[in-house]
C-alpha positions as CSV (number, residue, x, y, z in Angstrom):
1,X,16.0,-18.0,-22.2
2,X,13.8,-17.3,-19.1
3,X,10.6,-19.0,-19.0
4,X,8.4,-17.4,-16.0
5,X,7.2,-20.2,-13.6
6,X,5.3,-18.1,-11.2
7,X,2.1,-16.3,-11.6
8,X,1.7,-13.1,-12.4
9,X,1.6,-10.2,-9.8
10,X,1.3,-6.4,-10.3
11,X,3.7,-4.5,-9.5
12,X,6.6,-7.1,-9.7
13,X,8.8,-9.3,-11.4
14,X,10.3,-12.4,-11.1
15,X,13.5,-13.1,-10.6
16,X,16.3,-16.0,-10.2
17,X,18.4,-16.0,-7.3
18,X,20.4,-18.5,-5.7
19,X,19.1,-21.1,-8.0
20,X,15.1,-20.6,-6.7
21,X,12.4,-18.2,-8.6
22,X,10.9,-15.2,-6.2
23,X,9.2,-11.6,-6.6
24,X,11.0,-8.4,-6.5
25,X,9.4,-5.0,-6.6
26,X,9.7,-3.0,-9.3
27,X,10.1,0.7,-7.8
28,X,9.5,3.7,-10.8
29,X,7.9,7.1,-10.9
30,X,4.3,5.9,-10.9
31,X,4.5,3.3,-8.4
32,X,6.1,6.3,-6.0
33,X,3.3,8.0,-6.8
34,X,0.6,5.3,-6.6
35,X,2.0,4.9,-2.8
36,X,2.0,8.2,-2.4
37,X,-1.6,8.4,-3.2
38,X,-2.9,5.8,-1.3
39,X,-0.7,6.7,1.7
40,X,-2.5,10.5,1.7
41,X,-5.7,8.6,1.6
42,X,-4.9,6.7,4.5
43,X,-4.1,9.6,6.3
44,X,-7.3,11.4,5.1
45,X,-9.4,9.0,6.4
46,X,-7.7,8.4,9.2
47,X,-8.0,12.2,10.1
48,X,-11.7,11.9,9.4
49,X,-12.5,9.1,11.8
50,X,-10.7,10.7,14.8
51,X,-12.6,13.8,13.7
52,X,-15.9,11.8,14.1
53,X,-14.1,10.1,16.7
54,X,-14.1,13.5,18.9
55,X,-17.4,14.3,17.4
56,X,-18.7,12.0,19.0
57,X,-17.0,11.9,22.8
58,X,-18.2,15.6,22.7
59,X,-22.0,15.1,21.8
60,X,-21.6,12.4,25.3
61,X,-20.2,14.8,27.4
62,X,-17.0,12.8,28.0
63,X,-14.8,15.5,26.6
């Protein structure tokens, strides 16, 4: 019987290997699509601040 020693953490489970407890990733369908999310996020906002970004060096006159 395995008796979890580590905390909890979303997202993963734990595991026994080579005699010592660590986290592995558990990879489905809606964690792919939770990273995709927050990686299109990333890039949205991303996008938006070099938009402001160039907003900004055109309102000084540097551009």
């Amino acid at each position: 019987m395995f008796i979890p020693l580590l905390p909890p953490k979303s997202g993963y489970v734990e595991v026994e290997i080579d005699e010592s407890r660590k986290y592995k990733k558990i990879l489905t369908e809606e964690t792919e699509k939770i990273s995709a999310l927050e990686s299109a996020a990333a890039d949205a906002d991303a996008l938006a601040v070099d938009q402001e970004y160039r907003i900004i060096l055109l309102e000084l006159g540097v551009m």
